[in-house]
ZAZASE-692591 format. One record per residue: residue number from 1; residue in one letter; chain; y, x, z of N, C-alpha, C in turn. Coordinates in nm, 3 decimals. Atoms other than C-alpha are relative to their C-alpha. Example, Ala and Ser with C-alpha at 12.3 -4.5 7.8 and 13.67 -1.06 7.14 Angstrom:
2
+-----+--------+--------+---------+---------+---------+---------+---------+---------+---------+---------+---------+
| num | residu | chaine |      nY |      nX |      nZ |     caY |     caX |     caZ |      cY |      cX |      cZ |
+-----+--------+--------+---------+---------+---------+---------+---------+---------+---------+---------+---------+
|   1 |      A |      A |  -0.119 |   0.089 |   0.000 |  -0.450 |   1.230 |   0.780 |   0.120 |   0.090 |   0.000 |
|   2 |      S |      A |  -0.119 |  -0.082 |  -0.006 |  -0.106 |   1.367 |   0.714 |   0.109 |  -0.077 |   0.073 |
+-----+--------+--------+---------+---------+---------+---------+---------+---------+---------+---------+---------+
***
This chain:
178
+-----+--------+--------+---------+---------+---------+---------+---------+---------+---------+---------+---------+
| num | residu | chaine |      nY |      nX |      nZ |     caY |     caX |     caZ |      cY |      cX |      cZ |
+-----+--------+--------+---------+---------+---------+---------+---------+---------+---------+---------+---------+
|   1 |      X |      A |  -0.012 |   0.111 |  -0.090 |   1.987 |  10.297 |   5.249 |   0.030 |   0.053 |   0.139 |
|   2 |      X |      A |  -0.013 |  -0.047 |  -0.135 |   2.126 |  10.327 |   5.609 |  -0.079 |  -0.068 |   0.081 |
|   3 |      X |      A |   0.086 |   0.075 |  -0.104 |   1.925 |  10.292 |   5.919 |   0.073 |  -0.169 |   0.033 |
|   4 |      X |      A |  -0.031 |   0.149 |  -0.022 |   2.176 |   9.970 |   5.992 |  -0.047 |  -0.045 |  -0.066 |
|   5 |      X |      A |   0.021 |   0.190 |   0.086 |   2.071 |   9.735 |   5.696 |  -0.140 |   0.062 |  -0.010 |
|   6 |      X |      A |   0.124 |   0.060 |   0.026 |   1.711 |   9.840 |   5.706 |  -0.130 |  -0.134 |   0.068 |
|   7 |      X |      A |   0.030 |   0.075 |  -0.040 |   1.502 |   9.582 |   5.739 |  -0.155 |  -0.023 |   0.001 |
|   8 |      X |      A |   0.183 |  -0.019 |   0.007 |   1.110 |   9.475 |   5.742 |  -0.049 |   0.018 |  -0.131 |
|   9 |      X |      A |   0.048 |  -0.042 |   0.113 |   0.935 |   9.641 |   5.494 |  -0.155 |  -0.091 |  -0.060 |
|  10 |      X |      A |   0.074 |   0.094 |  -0.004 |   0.688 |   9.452 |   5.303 |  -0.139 |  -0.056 |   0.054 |
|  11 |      X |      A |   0.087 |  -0.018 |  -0.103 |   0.404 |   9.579 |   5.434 |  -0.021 |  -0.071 |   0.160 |
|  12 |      X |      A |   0.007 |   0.071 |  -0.122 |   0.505 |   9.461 |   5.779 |  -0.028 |  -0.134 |   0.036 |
|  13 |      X |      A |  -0.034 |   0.167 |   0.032 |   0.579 |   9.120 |   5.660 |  -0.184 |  -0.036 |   0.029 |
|  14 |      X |      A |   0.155 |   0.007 |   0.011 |   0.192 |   9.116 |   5.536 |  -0.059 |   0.019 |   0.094 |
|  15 |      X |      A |   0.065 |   0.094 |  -0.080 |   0.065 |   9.190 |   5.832 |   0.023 |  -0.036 |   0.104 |
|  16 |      X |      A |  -0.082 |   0.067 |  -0.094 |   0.249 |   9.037 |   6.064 |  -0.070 |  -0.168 |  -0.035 |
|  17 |      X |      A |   0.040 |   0.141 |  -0.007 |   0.168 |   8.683 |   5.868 |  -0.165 |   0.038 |  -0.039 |
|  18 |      X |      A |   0.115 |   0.046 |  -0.012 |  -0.182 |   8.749 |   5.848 |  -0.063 |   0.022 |   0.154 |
|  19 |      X |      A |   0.005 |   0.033 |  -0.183 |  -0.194 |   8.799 |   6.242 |  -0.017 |  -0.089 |   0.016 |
|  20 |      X |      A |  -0.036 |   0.105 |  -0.010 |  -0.027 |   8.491 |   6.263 |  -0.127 |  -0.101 |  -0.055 |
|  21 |      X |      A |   0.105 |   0.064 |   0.066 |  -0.269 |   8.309 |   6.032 |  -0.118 |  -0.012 |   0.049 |
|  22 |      X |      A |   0.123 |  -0.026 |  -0.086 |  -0.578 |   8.437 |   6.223 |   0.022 |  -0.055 |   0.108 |
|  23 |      X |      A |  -0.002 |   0.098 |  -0.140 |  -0.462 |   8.330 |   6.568 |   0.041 |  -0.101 |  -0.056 |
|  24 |      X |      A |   0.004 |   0.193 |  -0.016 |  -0.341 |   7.982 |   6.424 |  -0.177 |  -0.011 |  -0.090 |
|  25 |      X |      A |   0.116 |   0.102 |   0.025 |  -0.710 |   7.930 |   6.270 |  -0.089 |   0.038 |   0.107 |
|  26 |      X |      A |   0.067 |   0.005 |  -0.162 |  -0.853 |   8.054 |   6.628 |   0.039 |  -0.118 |   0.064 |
|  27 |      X |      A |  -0.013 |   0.086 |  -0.069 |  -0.652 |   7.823 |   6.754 |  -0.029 |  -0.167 |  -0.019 |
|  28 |      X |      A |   0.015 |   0.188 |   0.033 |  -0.680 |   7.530 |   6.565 |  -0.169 |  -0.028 |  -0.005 |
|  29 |      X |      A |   0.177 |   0.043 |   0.015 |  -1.123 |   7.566 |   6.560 |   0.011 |   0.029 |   0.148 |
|  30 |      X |      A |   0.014 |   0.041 |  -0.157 |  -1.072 |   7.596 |   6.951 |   0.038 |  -0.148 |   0.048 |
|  31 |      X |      A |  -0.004 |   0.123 |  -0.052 |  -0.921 |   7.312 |   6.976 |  -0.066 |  -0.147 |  -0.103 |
|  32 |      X |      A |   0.122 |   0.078 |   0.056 |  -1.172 |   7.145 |   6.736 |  -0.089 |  -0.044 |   0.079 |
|  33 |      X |      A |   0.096 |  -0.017 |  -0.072 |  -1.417 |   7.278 |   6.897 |  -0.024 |  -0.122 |   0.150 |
|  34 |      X |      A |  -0.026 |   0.065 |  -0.099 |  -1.253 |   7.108 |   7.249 |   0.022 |  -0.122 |   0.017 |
|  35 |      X |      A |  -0.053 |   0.142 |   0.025 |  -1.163 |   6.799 |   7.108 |  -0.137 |  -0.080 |  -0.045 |
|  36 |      X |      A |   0.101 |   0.057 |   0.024 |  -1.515 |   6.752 |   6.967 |  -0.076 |  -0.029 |   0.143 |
|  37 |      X |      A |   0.112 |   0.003 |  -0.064 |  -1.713 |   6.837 |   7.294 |   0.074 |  -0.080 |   0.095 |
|  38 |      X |      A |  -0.079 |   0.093 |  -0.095 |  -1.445 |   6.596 |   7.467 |  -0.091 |  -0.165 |  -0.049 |
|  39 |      X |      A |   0.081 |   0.117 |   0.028 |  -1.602 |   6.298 |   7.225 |  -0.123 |   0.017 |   0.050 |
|  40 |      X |      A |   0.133 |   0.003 |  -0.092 |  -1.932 |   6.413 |   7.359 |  -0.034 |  -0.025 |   0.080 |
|  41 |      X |      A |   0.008 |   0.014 |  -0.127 |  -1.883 |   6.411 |   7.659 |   0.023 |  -0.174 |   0.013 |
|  42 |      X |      A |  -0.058 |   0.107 |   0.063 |  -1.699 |   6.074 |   7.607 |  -0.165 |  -0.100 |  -0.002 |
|  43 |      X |      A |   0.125 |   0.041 |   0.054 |  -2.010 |   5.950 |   7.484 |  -0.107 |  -0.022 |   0.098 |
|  44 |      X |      A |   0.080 |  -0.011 |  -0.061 |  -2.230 |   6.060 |   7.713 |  -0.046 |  -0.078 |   0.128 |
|  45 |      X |      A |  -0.080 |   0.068 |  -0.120 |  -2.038 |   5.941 |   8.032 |  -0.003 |  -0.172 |  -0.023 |
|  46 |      X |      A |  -0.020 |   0.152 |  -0.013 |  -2.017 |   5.583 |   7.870 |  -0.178 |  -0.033 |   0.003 |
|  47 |      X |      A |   0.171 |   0.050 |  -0.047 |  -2.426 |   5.561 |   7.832 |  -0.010 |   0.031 |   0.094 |
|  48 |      X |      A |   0.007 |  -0.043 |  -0.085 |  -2.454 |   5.718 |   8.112 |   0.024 |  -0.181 |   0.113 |
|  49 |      X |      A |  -0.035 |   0.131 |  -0.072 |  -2.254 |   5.425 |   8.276 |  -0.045 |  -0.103 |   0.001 |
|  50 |      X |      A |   0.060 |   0.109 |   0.066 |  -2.416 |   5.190 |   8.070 |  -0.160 |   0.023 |   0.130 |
|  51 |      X |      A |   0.147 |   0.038 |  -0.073 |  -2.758 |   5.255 |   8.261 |   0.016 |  -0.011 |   0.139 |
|  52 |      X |      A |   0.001 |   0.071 |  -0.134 |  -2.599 |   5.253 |   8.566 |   0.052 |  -0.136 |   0.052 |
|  53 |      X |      A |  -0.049 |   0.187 |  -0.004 |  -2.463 |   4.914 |   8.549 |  -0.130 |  -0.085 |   0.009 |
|  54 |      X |      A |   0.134 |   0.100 |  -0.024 |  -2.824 |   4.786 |   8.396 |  -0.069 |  -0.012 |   0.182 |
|  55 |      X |      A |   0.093 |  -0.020 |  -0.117 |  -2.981 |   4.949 |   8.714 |   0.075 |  -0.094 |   0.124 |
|  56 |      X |      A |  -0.068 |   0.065 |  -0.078 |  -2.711 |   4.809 |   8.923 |  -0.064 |  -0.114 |   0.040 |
|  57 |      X |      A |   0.057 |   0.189 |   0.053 |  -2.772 |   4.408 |   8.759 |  -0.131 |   0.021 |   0.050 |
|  58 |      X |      A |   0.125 |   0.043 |  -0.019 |  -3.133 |   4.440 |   8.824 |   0.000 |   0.033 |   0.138 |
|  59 |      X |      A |  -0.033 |  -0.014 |  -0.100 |  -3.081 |   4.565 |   9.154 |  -0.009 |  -0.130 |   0.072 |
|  60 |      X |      A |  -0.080 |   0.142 |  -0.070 |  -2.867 |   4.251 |   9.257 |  -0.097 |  -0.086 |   0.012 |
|  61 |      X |      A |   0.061 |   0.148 |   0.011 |  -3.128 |   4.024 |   9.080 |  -0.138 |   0.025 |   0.089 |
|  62 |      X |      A |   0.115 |   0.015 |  -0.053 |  -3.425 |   4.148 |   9.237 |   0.027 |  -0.061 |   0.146 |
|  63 |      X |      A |  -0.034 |   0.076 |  -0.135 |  -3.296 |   4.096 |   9.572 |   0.012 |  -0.148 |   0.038 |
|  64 |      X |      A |   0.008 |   0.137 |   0.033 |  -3.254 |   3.753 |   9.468 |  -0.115 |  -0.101 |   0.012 |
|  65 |      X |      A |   0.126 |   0.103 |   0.026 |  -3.585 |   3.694 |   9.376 |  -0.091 |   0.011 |   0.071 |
|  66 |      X |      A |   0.139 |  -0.006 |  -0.096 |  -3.913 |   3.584 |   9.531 |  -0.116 |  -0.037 |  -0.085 |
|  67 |      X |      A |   0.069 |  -0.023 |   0.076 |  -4.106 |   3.576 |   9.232 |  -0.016 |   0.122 |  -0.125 |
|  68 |      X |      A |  -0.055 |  -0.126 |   0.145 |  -4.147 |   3.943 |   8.962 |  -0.125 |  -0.019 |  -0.023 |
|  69 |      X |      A |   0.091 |  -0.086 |   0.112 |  -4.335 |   3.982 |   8.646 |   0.041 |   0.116 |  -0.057 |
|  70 |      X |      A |   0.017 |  -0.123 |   0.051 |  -4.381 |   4.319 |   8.563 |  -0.149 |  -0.003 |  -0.151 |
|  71 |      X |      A |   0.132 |  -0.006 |   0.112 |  -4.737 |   4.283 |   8.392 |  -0.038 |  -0.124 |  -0.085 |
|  72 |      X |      A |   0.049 |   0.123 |   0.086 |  -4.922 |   4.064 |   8.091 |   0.171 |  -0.037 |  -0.070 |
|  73 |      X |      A |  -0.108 |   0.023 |   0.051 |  -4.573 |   4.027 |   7.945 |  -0.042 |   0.058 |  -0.165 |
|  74 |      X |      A |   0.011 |  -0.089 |   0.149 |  -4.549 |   4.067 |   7.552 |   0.146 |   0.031 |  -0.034 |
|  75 |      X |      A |  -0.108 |  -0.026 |   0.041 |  -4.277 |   4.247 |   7.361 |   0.089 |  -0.124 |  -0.038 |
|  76 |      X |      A |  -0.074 |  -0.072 |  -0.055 |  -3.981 |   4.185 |   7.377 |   0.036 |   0.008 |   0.146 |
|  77 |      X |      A |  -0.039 |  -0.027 |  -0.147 |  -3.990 |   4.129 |   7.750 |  -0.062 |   0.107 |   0.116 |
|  78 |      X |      A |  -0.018 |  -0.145 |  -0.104 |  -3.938 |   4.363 |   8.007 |  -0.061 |  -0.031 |   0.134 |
|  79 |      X |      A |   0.039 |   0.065 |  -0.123 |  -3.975 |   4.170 |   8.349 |   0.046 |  -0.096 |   0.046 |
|  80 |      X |      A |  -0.042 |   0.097 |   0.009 |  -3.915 |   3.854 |   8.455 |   0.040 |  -0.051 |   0.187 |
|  81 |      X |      A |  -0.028 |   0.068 |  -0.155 |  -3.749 |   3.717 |   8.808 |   0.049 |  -0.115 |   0.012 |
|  82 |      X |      A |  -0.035 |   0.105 |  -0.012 |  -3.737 |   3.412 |   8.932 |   0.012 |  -0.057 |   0.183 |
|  83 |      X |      A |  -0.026 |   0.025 |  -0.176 |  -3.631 |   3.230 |   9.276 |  -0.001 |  -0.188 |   0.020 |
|  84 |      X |      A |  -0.090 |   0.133 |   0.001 |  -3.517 |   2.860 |   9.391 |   0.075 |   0.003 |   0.077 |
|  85 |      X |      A |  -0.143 |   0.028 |  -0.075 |  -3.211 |   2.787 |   9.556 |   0.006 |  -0.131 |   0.038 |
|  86 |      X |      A |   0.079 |   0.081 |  -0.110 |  -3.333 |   2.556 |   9.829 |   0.182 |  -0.070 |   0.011 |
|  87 |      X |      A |  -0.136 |   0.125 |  -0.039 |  -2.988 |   2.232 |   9.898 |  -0.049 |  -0.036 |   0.147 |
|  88 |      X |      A |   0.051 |  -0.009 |  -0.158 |  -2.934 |   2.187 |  10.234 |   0.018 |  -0.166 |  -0.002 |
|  89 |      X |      A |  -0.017 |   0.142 |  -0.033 |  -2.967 |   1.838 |  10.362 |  -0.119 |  -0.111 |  -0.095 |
|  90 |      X |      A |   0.082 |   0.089 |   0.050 |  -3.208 |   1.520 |  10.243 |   0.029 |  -0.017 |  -0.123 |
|  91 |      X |      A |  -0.052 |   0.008 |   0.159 |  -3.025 |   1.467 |   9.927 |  -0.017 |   0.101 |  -0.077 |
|  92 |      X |      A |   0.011 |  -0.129 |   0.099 |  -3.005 |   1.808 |   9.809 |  -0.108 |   0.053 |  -0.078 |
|  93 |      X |      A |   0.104 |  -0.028 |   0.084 |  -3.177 |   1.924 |   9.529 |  -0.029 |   0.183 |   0.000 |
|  94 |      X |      A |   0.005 |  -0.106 |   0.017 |  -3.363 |   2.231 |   9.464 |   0.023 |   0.067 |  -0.139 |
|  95 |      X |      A |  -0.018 |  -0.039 |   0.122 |  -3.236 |   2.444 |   9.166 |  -0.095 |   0.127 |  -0.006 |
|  96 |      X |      A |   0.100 |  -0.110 |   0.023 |  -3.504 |   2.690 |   8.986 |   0.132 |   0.108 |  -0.085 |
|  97 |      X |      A |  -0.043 |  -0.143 |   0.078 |  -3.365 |   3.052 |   8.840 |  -0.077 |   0.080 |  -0.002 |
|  98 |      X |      A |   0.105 |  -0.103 |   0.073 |  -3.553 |   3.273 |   8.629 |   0.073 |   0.040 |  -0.080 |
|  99 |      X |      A |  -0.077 |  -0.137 |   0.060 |  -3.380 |   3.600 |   8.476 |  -0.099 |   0.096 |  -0.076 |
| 100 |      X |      A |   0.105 |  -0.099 |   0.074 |  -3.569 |   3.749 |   8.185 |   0.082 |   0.111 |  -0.024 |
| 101 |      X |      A |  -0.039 |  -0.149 |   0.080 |  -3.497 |   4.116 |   8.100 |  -0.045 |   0.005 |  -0.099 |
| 102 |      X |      A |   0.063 |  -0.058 |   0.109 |  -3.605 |   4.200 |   7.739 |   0.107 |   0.091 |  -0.093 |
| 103 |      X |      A |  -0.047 |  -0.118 |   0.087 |  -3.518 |   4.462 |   7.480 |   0.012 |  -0.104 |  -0.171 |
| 104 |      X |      A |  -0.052 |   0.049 |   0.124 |  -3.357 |   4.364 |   7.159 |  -0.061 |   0.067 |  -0.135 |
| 105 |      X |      A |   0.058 |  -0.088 |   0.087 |  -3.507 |   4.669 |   6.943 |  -0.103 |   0.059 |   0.049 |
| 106 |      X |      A |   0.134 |  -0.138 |  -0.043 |  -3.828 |   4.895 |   6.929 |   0.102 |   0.105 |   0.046 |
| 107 |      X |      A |  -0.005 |  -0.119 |  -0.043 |  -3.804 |   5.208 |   7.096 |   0.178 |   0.012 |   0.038 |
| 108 |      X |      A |  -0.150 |  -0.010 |  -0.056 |  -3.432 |   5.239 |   7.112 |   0.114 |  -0.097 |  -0.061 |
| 109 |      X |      A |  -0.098 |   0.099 |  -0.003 |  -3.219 |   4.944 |   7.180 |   0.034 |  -0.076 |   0.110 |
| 110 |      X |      A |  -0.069 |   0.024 |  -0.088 |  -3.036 |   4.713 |   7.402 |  -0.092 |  -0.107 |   0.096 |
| 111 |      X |      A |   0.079 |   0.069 |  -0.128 |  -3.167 |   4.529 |   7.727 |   0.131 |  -0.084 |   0.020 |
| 112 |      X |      A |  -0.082 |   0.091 |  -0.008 |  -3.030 |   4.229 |   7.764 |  -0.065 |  -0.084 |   0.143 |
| 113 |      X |      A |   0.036 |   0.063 |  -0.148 |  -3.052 |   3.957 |   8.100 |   0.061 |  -0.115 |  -0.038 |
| 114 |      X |      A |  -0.062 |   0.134 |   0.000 |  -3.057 |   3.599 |   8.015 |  -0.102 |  -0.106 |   0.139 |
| 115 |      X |      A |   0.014 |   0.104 |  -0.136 |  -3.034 |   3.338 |   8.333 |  -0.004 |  -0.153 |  -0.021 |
| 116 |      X |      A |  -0.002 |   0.204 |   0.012 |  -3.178 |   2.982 |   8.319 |  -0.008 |  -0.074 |   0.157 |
| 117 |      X |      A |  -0.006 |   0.082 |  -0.128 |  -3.130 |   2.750 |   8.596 |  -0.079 |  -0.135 |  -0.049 |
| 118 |      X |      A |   0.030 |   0.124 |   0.045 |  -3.271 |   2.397 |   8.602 |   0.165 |  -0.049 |  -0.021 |
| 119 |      X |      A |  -0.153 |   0.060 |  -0.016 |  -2.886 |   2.314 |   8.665 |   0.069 |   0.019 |  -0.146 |
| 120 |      X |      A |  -0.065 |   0.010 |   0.138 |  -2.822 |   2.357 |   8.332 |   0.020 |   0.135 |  -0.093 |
| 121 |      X |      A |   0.006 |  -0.154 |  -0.005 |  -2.778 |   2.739 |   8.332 |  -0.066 |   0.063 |  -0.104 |
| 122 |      X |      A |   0.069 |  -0.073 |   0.132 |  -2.843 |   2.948 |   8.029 |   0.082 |   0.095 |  -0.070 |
| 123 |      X |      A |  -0.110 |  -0.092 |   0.038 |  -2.651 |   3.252 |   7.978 |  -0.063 |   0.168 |  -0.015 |
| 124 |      X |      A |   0.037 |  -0.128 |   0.025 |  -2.726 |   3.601 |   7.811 |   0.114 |   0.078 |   0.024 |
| 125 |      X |      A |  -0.049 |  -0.109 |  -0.049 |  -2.590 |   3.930 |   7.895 |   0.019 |   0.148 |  -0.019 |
| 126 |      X |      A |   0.073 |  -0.135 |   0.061 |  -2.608 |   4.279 |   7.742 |   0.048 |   0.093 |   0.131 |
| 127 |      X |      A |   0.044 |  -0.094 |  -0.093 |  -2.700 |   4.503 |   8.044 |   0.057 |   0.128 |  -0.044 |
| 128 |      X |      A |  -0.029 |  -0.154 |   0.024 |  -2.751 |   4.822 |   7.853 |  -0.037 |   0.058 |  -0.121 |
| 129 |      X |      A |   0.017 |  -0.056 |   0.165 |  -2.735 |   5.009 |   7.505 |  -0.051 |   0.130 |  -0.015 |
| 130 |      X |      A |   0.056 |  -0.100 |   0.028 |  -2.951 |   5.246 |   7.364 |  -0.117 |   0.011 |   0.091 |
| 131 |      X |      A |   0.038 |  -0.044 |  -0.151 |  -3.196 |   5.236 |   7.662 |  -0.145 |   0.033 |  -0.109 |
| 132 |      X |      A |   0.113 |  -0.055 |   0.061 |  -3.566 |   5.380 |   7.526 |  -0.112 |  -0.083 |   0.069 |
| 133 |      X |      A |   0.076 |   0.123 |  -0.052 |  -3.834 |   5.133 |   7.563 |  -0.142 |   0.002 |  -0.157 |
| 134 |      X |      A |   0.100 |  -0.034 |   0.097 |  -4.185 |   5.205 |   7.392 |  -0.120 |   0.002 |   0.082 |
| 135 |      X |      A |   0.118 |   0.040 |  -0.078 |  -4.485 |   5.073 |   7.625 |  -0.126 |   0.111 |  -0.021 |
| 136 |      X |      A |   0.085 |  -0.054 |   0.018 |  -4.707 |   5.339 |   7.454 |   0.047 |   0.149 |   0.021 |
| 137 |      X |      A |  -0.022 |  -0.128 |   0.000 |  -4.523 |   5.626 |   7.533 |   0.006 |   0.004 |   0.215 |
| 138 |      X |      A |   0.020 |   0.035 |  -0.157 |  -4.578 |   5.557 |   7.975 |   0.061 |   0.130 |   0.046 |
| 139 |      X |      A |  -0.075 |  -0.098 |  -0.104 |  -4.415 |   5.897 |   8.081 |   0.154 |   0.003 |  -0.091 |
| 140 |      X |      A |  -0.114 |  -0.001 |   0.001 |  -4.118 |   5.865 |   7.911 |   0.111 |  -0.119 |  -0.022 |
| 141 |      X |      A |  -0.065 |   0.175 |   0.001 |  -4.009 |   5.471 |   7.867 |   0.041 |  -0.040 |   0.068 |
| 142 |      X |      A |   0.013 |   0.083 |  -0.099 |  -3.833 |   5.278 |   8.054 |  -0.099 |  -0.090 |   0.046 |
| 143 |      X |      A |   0.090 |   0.047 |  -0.051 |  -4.042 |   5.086 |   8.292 |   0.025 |  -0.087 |   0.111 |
| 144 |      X |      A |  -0.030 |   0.087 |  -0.118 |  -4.076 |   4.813 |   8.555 |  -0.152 |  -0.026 |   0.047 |
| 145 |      X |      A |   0.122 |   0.026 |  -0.089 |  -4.345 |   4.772 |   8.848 |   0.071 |  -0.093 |   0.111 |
| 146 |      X |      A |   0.021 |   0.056 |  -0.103 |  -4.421 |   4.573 |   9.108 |  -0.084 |  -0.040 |   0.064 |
| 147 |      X |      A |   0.054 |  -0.060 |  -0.060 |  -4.596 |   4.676 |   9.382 |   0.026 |  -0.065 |   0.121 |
| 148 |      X |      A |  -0.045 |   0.023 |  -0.067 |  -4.570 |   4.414 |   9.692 |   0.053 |   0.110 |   0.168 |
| 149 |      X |      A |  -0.151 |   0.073 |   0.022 |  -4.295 |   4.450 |   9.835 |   0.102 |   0.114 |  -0.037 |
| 150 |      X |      A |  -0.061 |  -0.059 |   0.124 |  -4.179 |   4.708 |   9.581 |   0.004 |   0.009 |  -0.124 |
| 151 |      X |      A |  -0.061 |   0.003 |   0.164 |  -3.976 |   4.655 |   9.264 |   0.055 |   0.140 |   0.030 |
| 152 |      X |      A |  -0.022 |  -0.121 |   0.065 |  -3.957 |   4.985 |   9.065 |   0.048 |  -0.032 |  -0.151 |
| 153 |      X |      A |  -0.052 |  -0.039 |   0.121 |  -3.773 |   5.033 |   8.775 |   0.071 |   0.113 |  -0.077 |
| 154 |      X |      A |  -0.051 |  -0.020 |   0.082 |  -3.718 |   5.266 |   8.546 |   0.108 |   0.047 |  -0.120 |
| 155 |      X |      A |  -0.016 |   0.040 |   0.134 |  -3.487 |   5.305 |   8.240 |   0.036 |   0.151 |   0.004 |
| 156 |      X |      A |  -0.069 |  -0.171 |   0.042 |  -3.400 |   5.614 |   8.034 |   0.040 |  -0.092 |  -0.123 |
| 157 |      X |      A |  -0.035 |  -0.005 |   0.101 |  -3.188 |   5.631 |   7.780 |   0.028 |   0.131 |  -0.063 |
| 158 |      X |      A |   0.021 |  -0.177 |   0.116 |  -3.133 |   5.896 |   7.461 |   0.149 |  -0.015 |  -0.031 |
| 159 |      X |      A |  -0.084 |  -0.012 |  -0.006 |  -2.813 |   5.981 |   7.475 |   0.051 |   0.158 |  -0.092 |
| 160 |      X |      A |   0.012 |  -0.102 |   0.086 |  -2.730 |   6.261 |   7.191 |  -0.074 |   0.082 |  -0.029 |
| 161 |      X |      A |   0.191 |  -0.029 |   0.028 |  -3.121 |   6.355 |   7.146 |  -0.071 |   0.034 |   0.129 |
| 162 |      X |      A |   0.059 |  -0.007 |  -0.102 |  -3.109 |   6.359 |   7.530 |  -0.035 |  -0.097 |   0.074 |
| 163 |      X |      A |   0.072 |   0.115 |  -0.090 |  -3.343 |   6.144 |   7.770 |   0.080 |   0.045 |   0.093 |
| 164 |      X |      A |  -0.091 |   0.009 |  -0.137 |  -3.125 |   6.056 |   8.112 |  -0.095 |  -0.125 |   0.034 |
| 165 |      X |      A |   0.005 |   0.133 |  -0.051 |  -3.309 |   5.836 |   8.336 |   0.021 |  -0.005 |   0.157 |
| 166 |      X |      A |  -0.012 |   0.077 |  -0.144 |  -3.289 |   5.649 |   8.648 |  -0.081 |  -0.085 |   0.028 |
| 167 |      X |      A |   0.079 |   0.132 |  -0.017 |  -3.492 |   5.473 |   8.827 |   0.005 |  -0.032 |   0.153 |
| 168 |      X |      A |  -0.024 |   0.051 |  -0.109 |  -3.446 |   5.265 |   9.149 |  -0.146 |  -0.106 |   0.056 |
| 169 |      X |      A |   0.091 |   0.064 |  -0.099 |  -3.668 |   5.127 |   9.425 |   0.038 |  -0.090 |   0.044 |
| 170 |      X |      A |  -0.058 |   0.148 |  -0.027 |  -3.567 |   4.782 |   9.523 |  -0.123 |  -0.039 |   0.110 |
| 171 |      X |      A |   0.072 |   0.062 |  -0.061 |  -3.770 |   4.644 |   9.845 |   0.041 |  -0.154 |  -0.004 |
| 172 |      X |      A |   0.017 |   0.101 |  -0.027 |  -3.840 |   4.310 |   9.836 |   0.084 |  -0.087 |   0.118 |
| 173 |      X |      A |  -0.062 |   0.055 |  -0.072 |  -3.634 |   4.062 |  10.042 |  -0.092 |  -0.087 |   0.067 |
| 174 |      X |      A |   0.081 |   0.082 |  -0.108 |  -3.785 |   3.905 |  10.349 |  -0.023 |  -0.130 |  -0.041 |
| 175 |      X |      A |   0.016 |   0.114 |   0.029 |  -3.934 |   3.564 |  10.309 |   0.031 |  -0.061 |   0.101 |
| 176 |      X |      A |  -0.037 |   0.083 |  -0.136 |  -3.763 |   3.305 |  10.551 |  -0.044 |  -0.137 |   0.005 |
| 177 |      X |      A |   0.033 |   0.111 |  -0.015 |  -4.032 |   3.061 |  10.536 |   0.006 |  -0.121 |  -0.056 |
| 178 |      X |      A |  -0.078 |   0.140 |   0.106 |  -3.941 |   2.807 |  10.285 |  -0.066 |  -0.104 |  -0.025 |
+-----+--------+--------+---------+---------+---------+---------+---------+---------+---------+---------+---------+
***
């Protein structure tokens, strides 16, 4: 045979494609690997969000209110706020609102926020999913106090066998005499 027509011997061939073969299954369990801890993350980021929204909503409503139950409550409720919304003028009527928080499941499930008005008003809400809620476990449950003229709350959630919580201080809104 002349050096022109030689060509790859078989040997080479062999391992040349098992090179090949090795870096494509590096590559393809890296990007497993990357594509999985992307859903994780994924995941994480949306509970995550999820409790900051609840915390948000309760936020808003406390400010609202000039009445909180925190205590003597039975499962499934969480805490309860209520206000009236005073009509200006002789005619005007006063409308009542009361916003229960409660939990949908033991230990881990969703917090929901339904709003009654006298005005007719009656509307539920799902706050937040997954949130951890177990009255007998007090250092790691979500929780709600009130402490004049601080609302405390609370919540953790378990977010891939991990607890994340938050909890916000809400002062009380001035009373203007009513």
């Amino acid at each position: 045979m002349r050096k022109a027509e030689r060509g790859f011997a078989l040997m080479e061939l062999l391992i040349t494609s098992t090179i090949v073969v090795v870096i494509g299954v590096a590559v393809a369990t890296s990007i497993f690997q990357i594509q999985s801890n992307n859903n994780l993350n994924n995941a994480y980021l949306t509970r995550v969000n999820q409790l900051e929204f609840a915390g948000n909503q309760i936020c808003q409503d406390v400010q609202s209110a000039e009445t909180m139950t925190t205590e003597g409550l039975t499962y499934p409720d969480f805490f309860i706020l209520s206000w009236d919304e005073r009509g200006i003028g002789s005619t005007a009527s006063t409308v009542n609102h009361m916003i229960t928080y409660y939990f949908s499941e033991n230990n881990l499930g969703m917090l929901y926020r339904n709003h009654w008005s006298s005005s007719g008003t009656n509307e539920t809400i799902l706050v937040g999913k997954s949130l951890y809620y177990d009255p007998d476990d007090t250092a790691n449950t979500s929780s709600a106090t009130y402490t004049s003229p601080t609302f405390t709350v609370k919540l953790a959630a378990v977010i891939d066998n991990r607890t994340e919580t938050r909890e916000y201080i809400v002062e009380r809104r001035p009373s203007y005499g009513y």
